[in-house]
N, CA, C and O atoms as a DFTB+ gen file, in Angstrom:
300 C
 N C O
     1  1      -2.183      77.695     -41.072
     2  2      -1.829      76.428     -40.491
     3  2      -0.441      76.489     -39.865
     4  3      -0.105      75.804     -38.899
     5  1       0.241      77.260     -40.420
     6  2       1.878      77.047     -39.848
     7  2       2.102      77.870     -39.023
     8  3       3.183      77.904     -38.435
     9  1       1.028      78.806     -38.770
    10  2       0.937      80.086     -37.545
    11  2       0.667      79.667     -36.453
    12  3       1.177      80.019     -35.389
    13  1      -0.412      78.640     -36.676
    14  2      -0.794      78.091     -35.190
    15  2      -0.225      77.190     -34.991
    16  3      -0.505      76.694     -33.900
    17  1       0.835      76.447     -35.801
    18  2       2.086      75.361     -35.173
    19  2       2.844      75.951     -34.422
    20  3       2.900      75.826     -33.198
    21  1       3.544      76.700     -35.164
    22  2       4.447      77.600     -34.711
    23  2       4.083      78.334     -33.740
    24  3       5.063      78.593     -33.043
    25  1       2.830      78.952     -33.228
    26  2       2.808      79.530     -31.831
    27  2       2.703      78.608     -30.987
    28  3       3.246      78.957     -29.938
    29  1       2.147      77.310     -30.913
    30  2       1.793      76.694     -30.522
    31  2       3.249      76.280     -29.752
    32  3       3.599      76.483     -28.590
    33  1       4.040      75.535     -31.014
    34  2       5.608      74.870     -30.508
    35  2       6.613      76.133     -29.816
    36  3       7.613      75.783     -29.190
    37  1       6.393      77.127     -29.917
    38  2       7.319      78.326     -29.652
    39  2       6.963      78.823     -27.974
    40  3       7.771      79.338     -27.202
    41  1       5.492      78.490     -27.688
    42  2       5.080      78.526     -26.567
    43  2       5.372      77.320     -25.766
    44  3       5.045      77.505     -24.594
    45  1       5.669      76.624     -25.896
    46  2       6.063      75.271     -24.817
    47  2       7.558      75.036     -24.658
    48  3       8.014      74.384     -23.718
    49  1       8.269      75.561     -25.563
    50  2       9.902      75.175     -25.613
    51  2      10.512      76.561     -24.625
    52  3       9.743      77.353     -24.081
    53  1      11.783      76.636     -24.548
    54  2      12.651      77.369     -23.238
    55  2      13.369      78.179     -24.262
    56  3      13.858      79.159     -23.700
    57  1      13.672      78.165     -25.746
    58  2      14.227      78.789     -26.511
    59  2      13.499      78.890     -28.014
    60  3      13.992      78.326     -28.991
    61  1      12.199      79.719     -28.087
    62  2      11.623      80.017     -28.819
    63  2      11.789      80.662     -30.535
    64  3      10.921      80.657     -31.408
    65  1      13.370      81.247     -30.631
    66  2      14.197      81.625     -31.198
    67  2      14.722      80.281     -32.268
    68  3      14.916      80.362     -33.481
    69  1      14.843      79.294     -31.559
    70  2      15.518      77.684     -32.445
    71  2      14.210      77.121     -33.215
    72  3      14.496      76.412     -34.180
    73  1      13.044      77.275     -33.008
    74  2      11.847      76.496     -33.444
    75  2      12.003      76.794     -35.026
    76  3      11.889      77.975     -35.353
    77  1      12.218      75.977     -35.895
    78  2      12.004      76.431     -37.122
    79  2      10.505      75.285     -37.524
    80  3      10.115      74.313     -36.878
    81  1      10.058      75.753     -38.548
    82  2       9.236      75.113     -38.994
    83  2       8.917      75.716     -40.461
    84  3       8.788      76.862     -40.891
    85  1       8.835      74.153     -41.153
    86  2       9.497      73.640     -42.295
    87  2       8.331      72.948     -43.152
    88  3       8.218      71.734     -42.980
    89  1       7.232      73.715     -44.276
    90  2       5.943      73.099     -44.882
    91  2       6.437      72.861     -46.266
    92  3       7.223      73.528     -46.939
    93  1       5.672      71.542     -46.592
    94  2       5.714      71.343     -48.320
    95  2       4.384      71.132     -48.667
    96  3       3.689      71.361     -47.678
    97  1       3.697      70.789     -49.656
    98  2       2.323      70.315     -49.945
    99  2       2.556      69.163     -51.225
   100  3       3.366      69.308     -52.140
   101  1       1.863      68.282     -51.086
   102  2       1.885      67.146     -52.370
   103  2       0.602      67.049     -52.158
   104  3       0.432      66.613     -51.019
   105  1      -0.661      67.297     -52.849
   106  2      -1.789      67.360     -53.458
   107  2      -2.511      67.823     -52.417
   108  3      -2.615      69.010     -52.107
   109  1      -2.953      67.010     -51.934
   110  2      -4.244      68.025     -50.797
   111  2      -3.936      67.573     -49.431
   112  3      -4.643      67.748     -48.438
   113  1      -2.373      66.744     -49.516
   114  2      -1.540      66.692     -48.130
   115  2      -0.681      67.717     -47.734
   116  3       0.056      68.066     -48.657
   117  1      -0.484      68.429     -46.506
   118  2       0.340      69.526     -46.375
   119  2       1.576      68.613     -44.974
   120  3       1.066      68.055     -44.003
   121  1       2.604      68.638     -45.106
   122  2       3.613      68.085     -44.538
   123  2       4.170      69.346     -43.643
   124  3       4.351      70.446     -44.166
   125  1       4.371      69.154     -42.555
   126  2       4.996      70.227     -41.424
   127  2       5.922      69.548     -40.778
   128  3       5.623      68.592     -40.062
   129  1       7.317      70.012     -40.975
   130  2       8.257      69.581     -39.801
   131  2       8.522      70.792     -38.859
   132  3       8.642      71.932     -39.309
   133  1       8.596      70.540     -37.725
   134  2       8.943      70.921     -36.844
   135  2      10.238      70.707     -36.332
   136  3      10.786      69.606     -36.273
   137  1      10.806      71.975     -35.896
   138  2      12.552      71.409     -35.652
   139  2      13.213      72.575     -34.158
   140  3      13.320      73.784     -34.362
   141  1      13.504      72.091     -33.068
   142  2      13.594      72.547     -32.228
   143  2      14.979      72.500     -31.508
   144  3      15.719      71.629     -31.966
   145  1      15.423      73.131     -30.636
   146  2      17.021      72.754     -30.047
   147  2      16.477      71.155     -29.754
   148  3      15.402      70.575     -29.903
   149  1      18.025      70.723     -29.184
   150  2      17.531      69.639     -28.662
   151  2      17.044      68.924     -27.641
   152  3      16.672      67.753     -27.574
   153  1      17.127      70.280     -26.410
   154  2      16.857      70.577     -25.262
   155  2      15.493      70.059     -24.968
   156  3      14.973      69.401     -24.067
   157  1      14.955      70.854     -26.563
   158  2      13.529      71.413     -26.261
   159  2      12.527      70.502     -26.920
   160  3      11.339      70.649     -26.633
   161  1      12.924      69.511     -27.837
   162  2      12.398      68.315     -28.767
   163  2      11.407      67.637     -27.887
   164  3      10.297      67.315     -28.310
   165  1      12.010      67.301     -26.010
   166  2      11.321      66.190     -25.168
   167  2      10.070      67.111     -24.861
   168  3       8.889      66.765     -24.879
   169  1      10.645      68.486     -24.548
   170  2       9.344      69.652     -24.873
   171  2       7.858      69.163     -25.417
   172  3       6.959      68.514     -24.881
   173  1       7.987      69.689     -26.553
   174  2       7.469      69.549     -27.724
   175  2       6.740      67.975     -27.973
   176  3       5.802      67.873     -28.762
   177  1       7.257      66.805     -27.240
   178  2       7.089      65.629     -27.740
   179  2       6.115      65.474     -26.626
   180  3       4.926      65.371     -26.926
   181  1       6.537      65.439     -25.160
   182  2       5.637      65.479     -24.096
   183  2       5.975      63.872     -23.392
   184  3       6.684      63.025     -23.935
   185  1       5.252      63.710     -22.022
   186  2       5.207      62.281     -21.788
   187  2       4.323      61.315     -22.718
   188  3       3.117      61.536     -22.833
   189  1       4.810      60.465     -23.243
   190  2       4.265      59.328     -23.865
   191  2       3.560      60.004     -25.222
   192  3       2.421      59.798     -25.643
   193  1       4.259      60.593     -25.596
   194  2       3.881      61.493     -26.865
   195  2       2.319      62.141     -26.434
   196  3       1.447      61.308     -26.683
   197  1       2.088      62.678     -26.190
   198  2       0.489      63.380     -25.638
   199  2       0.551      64.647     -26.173
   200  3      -0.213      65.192     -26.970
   201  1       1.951      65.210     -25.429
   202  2       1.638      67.247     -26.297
   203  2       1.967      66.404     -27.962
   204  3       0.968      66.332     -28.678
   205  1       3.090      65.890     -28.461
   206  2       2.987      65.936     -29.888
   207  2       1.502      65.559     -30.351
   208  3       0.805      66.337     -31.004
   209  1       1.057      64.185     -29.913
   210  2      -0.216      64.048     -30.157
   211  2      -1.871      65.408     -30.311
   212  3      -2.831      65.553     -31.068
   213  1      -1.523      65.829     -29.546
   214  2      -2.408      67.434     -28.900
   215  2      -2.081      68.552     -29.930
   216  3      -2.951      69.413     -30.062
   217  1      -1.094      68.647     -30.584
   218  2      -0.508      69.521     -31.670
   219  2      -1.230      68.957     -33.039
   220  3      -1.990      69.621     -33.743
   221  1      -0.758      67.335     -33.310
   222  2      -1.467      66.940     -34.580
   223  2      -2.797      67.049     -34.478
   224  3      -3.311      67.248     -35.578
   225  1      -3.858      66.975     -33.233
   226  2      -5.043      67.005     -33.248
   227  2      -5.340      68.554     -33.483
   228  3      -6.404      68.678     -34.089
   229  1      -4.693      69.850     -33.174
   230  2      -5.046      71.165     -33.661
   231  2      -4.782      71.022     -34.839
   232  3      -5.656      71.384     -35.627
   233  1      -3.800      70.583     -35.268
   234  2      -3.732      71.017     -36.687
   235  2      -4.249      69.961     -37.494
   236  3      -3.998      70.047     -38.696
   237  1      -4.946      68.939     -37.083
   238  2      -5.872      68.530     -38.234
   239  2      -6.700      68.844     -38.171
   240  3      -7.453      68.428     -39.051
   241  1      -7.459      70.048     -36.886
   242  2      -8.930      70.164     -37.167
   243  2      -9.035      71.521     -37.638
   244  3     -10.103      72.023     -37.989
   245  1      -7.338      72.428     -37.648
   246  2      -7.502      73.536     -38.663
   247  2      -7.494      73.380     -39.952
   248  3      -7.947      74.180     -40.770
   249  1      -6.727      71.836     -40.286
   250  2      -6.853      71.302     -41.567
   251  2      -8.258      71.219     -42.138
   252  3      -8.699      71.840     -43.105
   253  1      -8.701      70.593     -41.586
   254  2      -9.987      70.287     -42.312
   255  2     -10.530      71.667     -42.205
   256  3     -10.046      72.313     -43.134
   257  1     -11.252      72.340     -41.548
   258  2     -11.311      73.247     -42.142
   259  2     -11.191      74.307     -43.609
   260  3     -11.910      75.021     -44.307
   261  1      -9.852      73.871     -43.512
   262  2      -9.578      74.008     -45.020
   263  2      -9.459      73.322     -45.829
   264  3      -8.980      73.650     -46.915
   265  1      -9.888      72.095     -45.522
   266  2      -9.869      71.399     -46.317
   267  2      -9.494      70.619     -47.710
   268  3      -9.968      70.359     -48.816
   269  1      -7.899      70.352     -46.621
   270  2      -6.799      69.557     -46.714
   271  2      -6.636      68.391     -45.012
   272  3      -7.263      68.302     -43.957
   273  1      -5.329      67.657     -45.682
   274  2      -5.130      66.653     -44.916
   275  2      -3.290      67.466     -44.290
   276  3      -2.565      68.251     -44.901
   277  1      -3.081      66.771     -42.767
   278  2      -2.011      67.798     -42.423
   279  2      -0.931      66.622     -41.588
   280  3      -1.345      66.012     -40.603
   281  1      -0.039      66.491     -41.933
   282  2       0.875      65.656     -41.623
   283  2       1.856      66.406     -40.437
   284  3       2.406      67.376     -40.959
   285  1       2.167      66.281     -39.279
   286  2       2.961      66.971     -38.266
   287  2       4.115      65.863     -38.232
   288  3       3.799      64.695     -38.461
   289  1       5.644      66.246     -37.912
   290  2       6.690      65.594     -37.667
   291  2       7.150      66.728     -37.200
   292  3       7.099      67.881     -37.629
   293  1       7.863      65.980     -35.733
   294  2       8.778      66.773     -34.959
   295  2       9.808      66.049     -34.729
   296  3       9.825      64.825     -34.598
   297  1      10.945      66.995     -34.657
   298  2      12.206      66.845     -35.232
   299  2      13.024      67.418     -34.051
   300  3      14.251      67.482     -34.124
């Protein structure tokens, strides 16, 4: 799950090197922050939130899969 965030966010930003990304889990929720220069945040966020939106939709349908629930925050 944090492989395909992380390629995902590392491929759209201008400094691929700053992307950190940051998982916890509390029961069968998995929490992902995402944290980028600040250059690169509007990146990552998109017009009218659409790429962030487009990111939580991959990674909830790799979630389920595994079946867990997957929380995205970008930072």
């Amino acid at each position: 799950m944090e492989d395909v965030i992380a390629y995902i966010a590392r491929s759209l930003v201008e400094d691929p090197e700053q992307v950190r990304i940051d998982t916890h889990r509390v029961g069968s929720t998995l929490y992902v922050d995402v944290t980028a220069a600040p250059g690169d945040v509007g990146r990552l966020i998109g017009r009218k939130g659409r790429t962030a939106q487009a990111i939580r939709t991959v990674a909830k349908a790799a979630a389920t899969r595994e079946g867990f629930r997957v929380v995205v925050d970008i930072d």
